[in-house]
N, C-alpha and C positions, 0 to 999 in steps of 0.2 A: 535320509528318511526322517519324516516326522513325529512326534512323541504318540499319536494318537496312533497312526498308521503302525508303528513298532508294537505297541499294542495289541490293535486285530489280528498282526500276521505271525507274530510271536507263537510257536508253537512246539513243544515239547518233541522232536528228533532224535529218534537212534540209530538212526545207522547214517555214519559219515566217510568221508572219503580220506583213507588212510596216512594218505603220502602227502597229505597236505598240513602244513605247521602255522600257525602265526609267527609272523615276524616278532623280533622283541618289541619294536616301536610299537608294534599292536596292542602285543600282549601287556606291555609300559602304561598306554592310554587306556587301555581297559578299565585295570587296575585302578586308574587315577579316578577316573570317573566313580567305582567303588568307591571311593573313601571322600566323596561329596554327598553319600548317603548321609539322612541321619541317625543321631544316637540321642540317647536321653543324658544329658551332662555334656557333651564333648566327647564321650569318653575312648568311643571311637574302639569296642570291644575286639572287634574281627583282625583274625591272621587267615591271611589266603594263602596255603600251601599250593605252588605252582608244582604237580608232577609232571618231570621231563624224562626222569632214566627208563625207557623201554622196561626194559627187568623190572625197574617197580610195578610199572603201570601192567605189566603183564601180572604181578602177583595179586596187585589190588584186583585184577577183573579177575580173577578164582573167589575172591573173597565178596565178590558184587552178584552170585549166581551167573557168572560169564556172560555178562552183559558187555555186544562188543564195543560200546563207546566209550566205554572204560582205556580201554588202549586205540584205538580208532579217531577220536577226537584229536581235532587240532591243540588243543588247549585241554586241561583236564585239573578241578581245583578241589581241595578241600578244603570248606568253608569252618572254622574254629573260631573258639570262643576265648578269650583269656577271661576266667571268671572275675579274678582280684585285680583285673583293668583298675578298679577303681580307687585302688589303694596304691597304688604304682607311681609315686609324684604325680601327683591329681593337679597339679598345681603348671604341669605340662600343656594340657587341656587347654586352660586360660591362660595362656602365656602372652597374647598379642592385650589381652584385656587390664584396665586401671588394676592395680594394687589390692585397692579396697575391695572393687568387685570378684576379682581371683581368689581372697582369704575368701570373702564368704560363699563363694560356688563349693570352693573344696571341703569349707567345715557342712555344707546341706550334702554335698554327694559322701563325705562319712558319716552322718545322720542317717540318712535314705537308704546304704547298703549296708554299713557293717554291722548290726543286728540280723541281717535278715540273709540267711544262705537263699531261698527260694526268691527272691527280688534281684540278686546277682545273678540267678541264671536266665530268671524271667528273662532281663533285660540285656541280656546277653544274644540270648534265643533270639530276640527282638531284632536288635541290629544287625544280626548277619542275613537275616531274613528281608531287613530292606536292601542289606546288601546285594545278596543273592541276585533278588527282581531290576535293581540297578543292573547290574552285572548282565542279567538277561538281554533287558531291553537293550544296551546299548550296546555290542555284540549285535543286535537283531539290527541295530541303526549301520554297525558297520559290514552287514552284511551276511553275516553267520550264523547260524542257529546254534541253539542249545540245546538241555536236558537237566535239570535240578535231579538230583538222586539220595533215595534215602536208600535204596536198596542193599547194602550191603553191611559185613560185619566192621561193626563201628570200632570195639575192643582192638579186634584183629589191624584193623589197618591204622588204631590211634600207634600199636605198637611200632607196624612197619614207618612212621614218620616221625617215632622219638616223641608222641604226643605229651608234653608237660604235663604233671599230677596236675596243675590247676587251671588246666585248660578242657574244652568236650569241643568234640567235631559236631558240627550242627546237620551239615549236608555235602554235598561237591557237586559239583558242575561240570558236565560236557560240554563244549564247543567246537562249532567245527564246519565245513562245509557240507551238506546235508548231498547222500549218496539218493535217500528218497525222502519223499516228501511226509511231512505227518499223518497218520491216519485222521479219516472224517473228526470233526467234534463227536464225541459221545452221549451228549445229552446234557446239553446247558441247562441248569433249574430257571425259572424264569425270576423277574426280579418281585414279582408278586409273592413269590413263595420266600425270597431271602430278605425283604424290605422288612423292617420292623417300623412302626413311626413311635416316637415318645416312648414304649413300653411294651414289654411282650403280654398278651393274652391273659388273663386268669383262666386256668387248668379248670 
């Protein structure tokens, strides 16, 4: 399927067919293609917790308003953040790059964040977010639908997965093969309403 085409048919699914799993080699390429997103620095923020133990996945759907793609999905991920990615030998990042260019990426990316706690989440928030939409589309390219979900208790399920103090879960992801199909669109804004050109309006 093609990049445009993945796009239009791309569409938010809940309810999937139970008994169906991803292979590893899938769930392996998926994954890969994740982490050809980008990041601001390299820094390459995102942990994708893969849930497989039923029992989890059955606790996490109490904690999601029983939402059944929570345990239903072939695949089911929670998308997290490592905040101090950027403190973590930065110098990993730019490993394949000259010398001189690696010293100085790593002294700008501890300029850039470590003052700033809200710029480490910002940019954090950021990357799992193109992550995510990566993750979508290309899932939609190998055939399976999805579901991005914020719906559920964040706290609660950072617990059940040993969430690191300095890490935050951003969102998770169903996947799976789709039992029906999505409902209509609901009402797309047109691009007249969301275009701004140069500048917004004076109020």
């Amino acid at each position: 399927m093609d990049t445009l085409t993945a796009i239009h048919s791309r569409r938010s699914v809940k309810h999937y067919d139970p008994d169906h799993r991803m292979s590893l080699a899938e769930e392996e390429a998926l994954l890969q293609l994740a982490m050809l997103s980008p990041t601001a620095f390299n820094i390459q923020h995102w942990r994708f917790v893969v849930v497989r133990d039923p029992e989890l996945r059955q606790q996490m759907r109490q904690l999601s308003w029983n939402q059944a793609q929570v345990t239903d999905a072939s695949l089911y991920l929670i998308l997290c953040a490592d905040l101090n990615a950027w403190q973590k030998e930065p110098e990993r990042y730019w490993r394949n790059a000259p010398e001189r260019m690696r010293q100085g990426i790593v002294q700008a990316i501890t300029s850039y964040y470590g003052p700033f706690a809200q710029t480490q989440r910002d940019e954090a928030t950021r990357s799992c977010g193109m992550a995510a939409q990566t993750i979508m589309l290309a899932a939609k390219a190998m055939g399976y639908d999805s579901c991005p979900m914020a719906g559920f208790d964040y706290d609660a399920v950072g617990r059940l997965i040993n969430l690191p103090a300095d890490h935050i879960i951003v969102m998770s992801i169903a996947i799976g093969k789709a039992l029906q199909p999505a409902q209509p669109r609901a009402g797309q804004l047109s691009l007249q309403e969301v275009r701004v050109v140069d500048r917004f309006p004076l109020e």
